[in-house]
Structure formats: structure tokens, C-alpha cells
C-alpha positions, 0 to 999 in steps of 0.5 A: 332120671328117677334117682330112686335108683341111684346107688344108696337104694338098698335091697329088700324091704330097707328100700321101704323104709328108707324112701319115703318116710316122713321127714323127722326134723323138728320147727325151729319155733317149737319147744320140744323134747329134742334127743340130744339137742339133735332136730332130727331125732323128732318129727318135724312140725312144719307142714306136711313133715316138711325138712326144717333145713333152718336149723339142721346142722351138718353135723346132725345128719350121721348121728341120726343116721346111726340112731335110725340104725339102731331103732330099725335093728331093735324093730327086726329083732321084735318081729324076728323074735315073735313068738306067735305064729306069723301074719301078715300083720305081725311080719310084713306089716310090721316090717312096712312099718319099721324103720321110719327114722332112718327112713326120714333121714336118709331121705334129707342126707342124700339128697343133700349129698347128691346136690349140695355135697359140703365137705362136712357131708362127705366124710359122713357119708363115707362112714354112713353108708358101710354102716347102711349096707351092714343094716341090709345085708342083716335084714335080708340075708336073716334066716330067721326072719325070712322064714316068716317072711316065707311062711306068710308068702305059702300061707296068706298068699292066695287069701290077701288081696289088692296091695296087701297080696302086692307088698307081700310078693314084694317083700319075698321077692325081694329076700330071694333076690337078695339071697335068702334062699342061698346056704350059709356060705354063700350067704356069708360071700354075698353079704361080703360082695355087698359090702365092697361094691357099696365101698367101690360104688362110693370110692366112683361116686367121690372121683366122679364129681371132682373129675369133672370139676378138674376137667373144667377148661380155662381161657385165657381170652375173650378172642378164643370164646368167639361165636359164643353168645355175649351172655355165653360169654358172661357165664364163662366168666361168672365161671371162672370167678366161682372156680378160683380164677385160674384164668378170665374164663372157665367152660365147665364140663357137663355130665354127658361126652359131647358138650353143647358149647361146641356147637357155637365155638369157632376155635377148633383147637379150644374145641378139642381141648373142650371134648377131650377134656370129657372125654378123658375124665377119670379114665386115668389119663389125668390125676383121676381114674375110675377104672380100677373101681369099675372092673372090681365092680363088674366082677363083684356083680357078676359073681353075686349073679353066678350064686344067685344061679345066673349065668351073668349080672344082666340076667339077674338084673333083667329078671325082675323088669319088663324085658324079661332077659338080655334076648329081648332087650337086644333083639329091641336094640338092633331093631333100632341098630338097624334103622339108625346105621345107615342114617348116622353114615349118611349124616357124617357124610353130609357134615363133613362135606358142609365142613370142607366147602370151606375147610378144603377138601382135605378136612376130615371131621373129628367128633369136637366138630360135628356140632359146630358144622351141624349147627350151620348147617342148620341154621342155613336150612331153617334161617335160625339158630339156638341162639335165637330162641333162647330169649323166649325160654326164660326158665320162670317162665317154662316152669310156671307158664309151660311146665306147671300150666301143662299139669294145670290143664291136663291133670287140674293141678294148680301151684303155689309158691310159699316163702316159709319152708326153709331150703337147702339153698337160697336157689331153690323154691317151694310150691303148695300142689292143690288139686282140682277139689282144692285139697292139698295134694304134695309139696313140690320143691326145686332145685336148678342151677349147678353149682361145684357141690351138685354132682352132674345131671337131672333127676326127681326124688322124695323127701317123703313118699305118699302113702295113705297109711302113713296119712302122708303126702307126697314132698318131691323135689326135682334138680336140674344142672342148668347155669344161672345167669349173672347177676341182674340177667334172666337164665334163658334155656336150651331146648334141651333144658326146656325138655329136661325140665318137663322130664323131670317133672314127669317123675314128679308128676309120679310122686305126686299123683300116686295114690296107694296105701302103702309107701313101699309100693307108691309113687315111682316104685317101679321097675326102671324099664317103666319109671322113665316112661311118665317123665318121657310122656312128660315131655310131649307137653312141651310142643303142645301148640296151646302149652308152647304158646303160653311159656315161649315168651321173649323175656323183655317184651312178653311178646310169644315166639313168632310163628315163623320161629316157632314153625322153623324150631319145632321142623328143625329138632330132628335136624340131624337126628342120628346122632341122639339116638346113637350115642344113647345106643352106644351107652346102652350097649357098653352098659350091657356088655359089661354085665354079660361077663362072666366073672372070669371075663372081665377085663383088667383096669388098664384094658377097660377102654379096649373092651368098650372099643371092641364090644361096639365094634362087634355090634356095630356102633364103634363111631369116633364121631358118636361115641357114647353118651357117657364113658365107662369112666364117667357112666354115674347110671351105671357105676354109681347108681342103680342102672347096671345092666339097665341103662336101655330102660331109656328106650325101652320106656320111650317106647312107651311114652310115645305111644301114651303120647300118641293116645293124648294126641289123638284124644286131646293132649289137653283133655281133662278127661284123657288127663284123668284116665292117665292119672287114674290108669298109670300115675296113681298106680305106683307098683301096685299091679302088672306094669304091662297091664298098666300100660295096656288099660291106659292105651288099649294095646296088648304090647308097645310099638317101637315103630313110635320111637323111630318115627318120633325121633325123624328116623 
């Protein structure tokens, strides 16, 4: 997940400012003036801008927030308040470049909110974000300064070129989707449904992470954890320790419904509890429920599209993507629908007539057990299961081995640990990015292991946007969720791990790799329908067979996958292939459902569950056995981060990546020279020009072929 679209992406050129500045936090080992003793009133003296975390206190973070507030107001006054005639130079350049505190702080504060979420930050990020959505709602809804901003736009358009005509579009754009063409009223309605949905979309946020810590399940004995590996078994009880111990053994919940433990769980009712415990997070059946902040902010985004003059949130949504509309993103789903339907019934079947050879003939499957049937039936065909593979995906060496070895090959890129940039958390490391002339190219930080203060998921974002104007590199940094191993033992992934970090990467790879002179339009400052498509090719390099061969070490002896292992895992991970795809198309089509509405469709908090029932039933996709990859009550894209009504931008862009995929493939997957191309023709382009022309001068094609996904995907 690109998190550039998580919920504290604020509208028009605020977004701007916000991503992507330079970090401001002052070296520990300098003597400089420091603003009232606070490190990031300064800009920090480590490399590059990079976050002195070393000596920034909790308690630092809001008053700089507010102080970056201030000055970015005080900037809009003097351009509002110009007297000269206005330019490109004197508004939307002097906008580009407004607001760089804030923007360098806000970029610290919410990535440590996002994955190290203390106490301390919580309150401070309950007071700063009205105080941000104020800011917002200032800027784009000023008749003042959008009446220069619109006077540029009909005056310097058609004689700028290349990012200047680009940042200038963009910047009107994003005043008119914000409501800057509306009259005062419903300008001043608009400004109050931002202000409430930032509330609700924070209330959702806070509920979620402590839903699904409270959903943890305990165990009383080891007896019940059986057909859990031993170092399975080790992590529930490091679990447990770190959770309070309530019990011996704790299986924690991770973001998505179904949960992979279940595939190795023989105690069925442990098994049940485990998926109800998912399912039921925050949905009210417990302490917790998201849904009366849900329904309140289907309505409010609804309406804010009905005075933008749509017909419903999606259409105002879709407006400013790729597809286009909610016609073309359906007529794409169904295609899929189509092709998917009979394959997942056909699947079930077979499951559970596996299931009752030894269950009787009376057994009827239930959702908690698809994965455990699935997983023997797999590992009857292939001879193997996950358990054996994992030994040779120690997560060192799929970063340094596969994932960095890859970017090596591909794009030249080399990488370089350093141990004098302080972190957030002892966990994370720091890599020096060089190119292949041997200048330095970005900073790569990560963070993989969850922890209670992480929230759930994977996602890339910046603490500084490159940008040749500002003479910035780019500092990226990815988070992952995987567990770390007890003390003394090595973190061994799942092949979805292994992928996860690849994707993730991909998005890095975004960052890092851009080279535009603005930062408003560099990096990964494009539309969701695109954003997911480098990190989804990125995943591709993790079966190349020279990239495979050199990360897939077992962790003792060195010695790589043997043949026959490799060939059985790489034939099986289509074994059973409906059902990724489905729960994805469940998910997509609840999420568009809901912004079809009306205002004056939504559904009340307490039928919320009905309405997600009925809307897959009508398209086709209500199926106990592949419910959706998230919940309405636990669905973060959608409710807490910027995927409303966009959550199909997943397929959409896989589309697109596995097209780029089969380009690489037929031109060398390791070509320097294909490397390049794709650097040069996607990576390097952020937003700077058509995102279908972008696509179109890398492949050669006029429009993408879905037909890749299905045949990717085994179906």
C-alpha cells in the first residue's frame, strides 16, 4: 500500500507541502539556535535532512505541528495579499514552495503514528489533525487566492511547458475538486463535512488498531496449538508474554479476515474462534464498533459529491483516475466475476469433498476451514508444504539477496547499511541507495516487524520527496507486519511475506527512482488506479529464476532451495487460486457500493452488515466461504485512508503490472537495458504527464489486457 493515500492526505496544494518536505530536526552533535529548545523547529544537519529521531521528544511533535501551521497561513496571506498582477511565479510557485515546516514534520509525526503510535502521540494527533483540516479547508475553499490561482490557469496556461503547465493544472484542479467553484453557502457546508469526516476518520482509525489487539486470541495449552510448527508455537508464546499474559499463548490477529494460521491448525474449534475473532472486530459484537462512524461517513461523502454536483462519492472520486467512472470500473470487475464464479464453486466442491474422506459425509465446510483442507490438499499434490519452504526465506536474506539484488540487476542500484542515522526503532535498519555512476541516489529506511503500537498492514511512504528544485533526495521507508522470532532464532517468512516485501519495495523503488523538479508531482503522486502497478511489477522479481536462486537459502546451511522444492512451490501457488482473487473482488465491490449511495441511501449503523450482505448477493460474490478481504468494520483503505471508492485500483493496476511483467519477461527480467526503459519511461515520471501515455511509451500498448491478470493468476 502506498500510504500517500492514507487519511492524513489533505486536499489541493497542502498535500504538496505536507509530502515530501525536508525533514527539519536539528543533529544532536550541533549547536544551533533551536526555537524554543524544540529540534524540529530547525532543519536537521544529518545527511541528506534525515530525521534526527535521537533527540526529538514525544512532546516536540504538536507544538511544531502548530508552528508549521502558523507560518504556512502567514505564506498564503502574502501571496493572497500581492498586490501585483498574478504569475506563475508569484502564486503557484510561491505555493509549491509554501509550507515546508509543516511539511517536514507532518512527514515524522505520522509516520511515527502509523507504526509506533505511543500514548503521548495519540492524544497529539487527536489535537492536530482539526487543527490541519482547518488549514485545508482555509486554503482551498479562499475565494481570494483561488481567483489567482484561476487567473494564471486562463492566462499562462497554454504558454508554460512541461511541469511548470503540469503543477499548474494540478494546483487548479485540485481547488476545483475541493470546492472552490461552489457559492458561499455550500462552500461553508463543505468546509463542515471536511471537518467531521477528518473527526469520524480518526475516531475509526483510533478503534481499529485497539479492535484487533483486543481480538487477540488466548490459549491455554500447548495441546490446542497442534499442527503449529515448533517456532509457530514459540511466537505465540513470545506473543502472549508481550500482550500481558492472560494466558500461555496468544494468536494475534492480523489485518485481513481470513488469517493464515488456520491453514496449520487441527483444532477446529480453536479454528473458529481464530476467524470469528476477525471477523467480528469492531462490528459491535464486542466492546468495539466502527460502524456508527462508518455510516456517518458514507453520508457525509456522499453529499459532499452531491454539491460538487455528482450523482454519488464514486463518481467524484473515479472522476480524477484512470477509469474514468463507475461503468468502466464495473464493466472491469465483472469481466472477472465472470471467469472467477464457477472456478471458486468448483473449488469449494472439491475442498470439501477432501474434507469429508475423513470428516464424514455429513460435513459441511465452513470458512475457518478452507485453508486447513486446502493446505492438505496441497500438500498431497506437490509432496510439500509452507512449512518447508519457509527455512529458506530468512527475511535477511530476501532483503538483501532478493529484494536489493533484484534492483541491483535490474536498475544498478546498489545498497549500503549505515549505523549513524538514528530510528524510531531499535528494529529498523538504514541503507545509503547509490546509483550505478556511484552518486547517491535516496535513503532507504525499514521497518518489518509488528509490534501493538504498529497498526495492521504494509505500506511505503516518504519522510522527505525528491525533488530537484528543493535539491532533495528522496528518504523512503517501507513497514511491513511480519513477526520477529524469539530471541537467538532467525524470522523465517511466508511466501506471502516474501511478496510483500518485494511490493513494498516497489513503491519505494517510486520514490526513489523519481526524477522531477517538483515535489508536488514526484515520486508516487499519482492516482491510485497507477500507484499500485510499480509495486505489483515489483513482485515479479521475486520468481525470477536467477533473483530466486540467490535469496532462497536455507538459513543453516547456506545451501539454495532444492530444484524439485522450488519447482513444486513455484507449480503450487495457484493451487486453489479463486479464492485470493474473490475475497479481493468481495472487498472492491462492498467498497463501491457503499460510495454509489446517495445520501439519503445509506444505511443506519445497525444495518450496515445487512447492506454489505445484499450488495454482494446482487452482484454475485455473497460466499460464506470467501468473505472479503476486509469487512466494512475493519476495511482501514477505505474508512481511515484514501481508497474510498478505490479499492478496485488493486486490480485495475495489476493489470498493468502484469502486462510491464510480460514485457520484462519477453525482453530479459534482468536486462539492464528493459531496467532502464522502465526507470526512464515510468519510474522517473511521477506525475508528470498522462498516466496512460506513461503506461503506453513503456509497453508499446494503446490500453492494457486484463486477460494477463486471469492467466497470472491460474484462472
Amino acid at each position: 500500500m502506498n500510504n500517500k493515500f492514507g487519511k492524513y492526505l489533505l486536499a489541493a496544494g497542502l498535500a504538496s507541502t505536507m509530502m515530501g518536505a525536508t525533514a527539519a530536526i536539528t543533529d544532536d552533535n550541533t549547536k544551533l539556535n533551536v526555537k524554543d529548545g524544540n529540534p524540529l523547529m530547525n532543519r536537521s544537519t544529518l545527511p541528506y535532512g534525515a530525521p534526527n529521531f535521537g533527540i526529538v521528544k514525544a512532546s516536540d511533535y504538536l507544538p511544531a505541528l502548530k508552528a508549521g501551521i502558523e507560518q504556512k497561513r502567514a505564506e498564503i496571506r502574502r501571496i493572497v495579499d500581492n498586490p501585483e498582477k498574478p504569475t506563475f511565479k508569484n502564486t503557484i510557485l510561491a505555493y509549491e514552495n509554501s509550507g515546508q515546516l509543516l511539511g517536514s514534520v507532518s512527514n515524522v509525526f505520522f509516520a511515527l503514528t502509523n507504526a509506533h503510535k505511543t500514548p503521548e502521540l495519540a492524544t497529539a494527533e487527536d489535537e492536530a489533525i482539526p487543527l490541519l483540516t482547518a488549514l485545508e479547508n482555509e486554503i482551498s475553499l479562499n475565494q481570494k487566492f483561488f481567483e489567482r490561482v484561476k487567473y494564471v490557469y486562463d492566462n499562462e496556461r497554454n504558454t508554460l511547458k512541461g511541469e511548470d503547465k503540469k503543477l499548474l493544472e494540478e494546483v487548479y484542479k485540485g481547488f476545483v475538486r475541493s470546492g472552490a467553484l461552489l457559492p458561499a453557502d455550500k462552500k461553508a457546508r463543505m468546509e463542515e463535512i471536511n471537518n467531521r469526516i477528518a473527526a469520524l476518520q480518526q475516531e475509526f482509525g483510533n478503534v481499529l488498531p485497539a479492535a484487533t489487539n483486543d481480538a487477540a486470541v488466548w490459549v491455554n495449552t500447548r495441546e490446542e496449538l497442534a499442527g503449529l510448527s515448533d517456532a509457530d508455537i514459540a511466537q505465540c508464546k513470545k506473543d502472549a508474554e508481550s500482550r500481558g499474559g492472560k494466558a500461555p499463548y496468544c494468536i494475534v490477529i492480523v489485518n485481513t479476515t481470513q488469517q493464515p494460521i488456520l491453514a496449520s491448525l487441527d483444532n477446529r474449534d480453536l479454528r473458529k474462534r481464530v476467524y470469528e475473532a476477525s471477523t467480528h472486530r469492531a462490528d459491535g459484537t464486542g466492546q468495539y464498533n466502527n460502524f456508527p462512524f462508518i455510516v456517518e461517513i458514507a453520508k457525509l461523502r456522499a453529499e459532499k459529491a452531491e454539491l460538487m454536483g455528482y450523482k454519488n462519492y464514486a463518481s467524484y472520486s473515479l472522476d480524477d483516475t484512470m477509469a474514468k467512472n463507475t461503468d468502466n470500473v464495473y464493466a472491469f470487475l465483472k469481466q472477472l466475476i465472470a471467469v472467477y464464479t464457477p472456478k471458486a464453486e468448483a473449488e469449494t466442491n472439491e475442498i470439501e469433498a477432501y474434507a469429508r474422506k475423513t470428516m464424514g459425509a455429513d460435513f459441511k465446510l465452513q470458512p475457518y476451514d478452507r485453508f486447513y483442507y486446502s493446505a492438505k490438499m496441497k500438500k498431497e499434490k506437490f509432496n510439500f508444504s509452507d512449512d518447508d519452504v519457509k527455512p529458506y526465506f530468512d527475511i535477511d536474506s530476501v532483503l538483501f539477496n532478493g529484494v536489493f539484488y533484484a534492483a541491483n540487476k535490474a536498475y544498478g542500484l546498489s545498497f549500503k547499511e549505515r549505523k549513524d542515522l538514528p530510528t524510531y526503532h531499535p528494529d529498523m535498519k538504514v541503507f545509503d541507495v547509490i546509483d550505478k555512476d556511484g552518486k547517491q541516489l535516496a535513503l532507504f529506511y525499514c521497518d518489518y516487524f509488528r509490534r501493538p503500537t504498529k497498526r495492521g498492514g504494509a505500506w511505503m511512504d516518504a519522510f522527505a520527496n525528491q525533488s530537484r528544485q528543493r535539491e532533495q533526495i528522496p528518504i523512503i521507508y517501507n513497514v511491513c507486519n511480519s513477526a520477529k522470532a524469539p530471541e537467538g532464532q532467525p524470522t523465517l517468512l511466508t511466501w506471502s511475506e516474501v511478496t510483500t516485501m518485494f511490493h513494498e519495495f516497489g513503491h519505494a523503488l517510486h520514490g526513489m527512482l523519481s526524477d522531477c523538479y517538483y515535489n508536488t508531482l514526484s515520486g508516487t503522486s499519482v492516482s491510485r488506479d497507477f500507484v499500485e502497478m510499480p509495486s505489483q511489477f515489483n513482485e515479479s522479481f521475486a520468481v525470477v529464476p536467477e533473483v530466486f536462486a540467490n535469496y532462497a537459502k536455507h538459513y543453516k546451511t547456506g545451501k539454495s532451495m532444492p530444484e524439485e522444492l522450488k519447482k513444486k512451490m513455484l507449480e503450487s501457488l495457484n493451487f486453489h487460486s479463486a479464492y485470493a482473487l474473490g475475497e479481493n473482488l468481495a472487498a472492491t465491490c462492498a467498497d463501491l457500493a457503499w460510495h454509489c449511495l446517495a445520501s439519503s441511501e445509506i444505511p443506519t449503523a445497525d444495518k450496515a452488515n445487512d447492506f454489505e450482505k445484499k450488495v454482494l448477493k446482487e452482484i454475485g460474490l455473497l460466499n460464506y466461504q470467501i468473505p472479503p478481504r476486509y469487512r466494512t468494520s475493519y476495511f482501514n483503505h477505505v474508512w481511515g485512508g484514501g481508497y474510498a471508492a478505490g479499492y478496485y485500483s488493486y486490480l485495475w493496476s495489476e493489470v498493468l503490472a502484469e502486462n510491464c511483467a510480460n514485457y520484462f519477461e519477453k525482453n530479459g527480467a534482468l536486462n539492464p537495458s528493459v531496467g532502464q526503459a522502465f526507470r526512464d519511461k515510468v519510474l522517473s515520471r511521477g506525475n508528470t504527464e498522462d498516466l496512460m501515455q506513461t503506461f503506453t511509451n513503456f509497453t508499446g500498448m494503446k490500453s492494457p489486457d486484463a486477460a494477463a491478470l486471469l492467466k497470472a493468476r491460474g484462472m
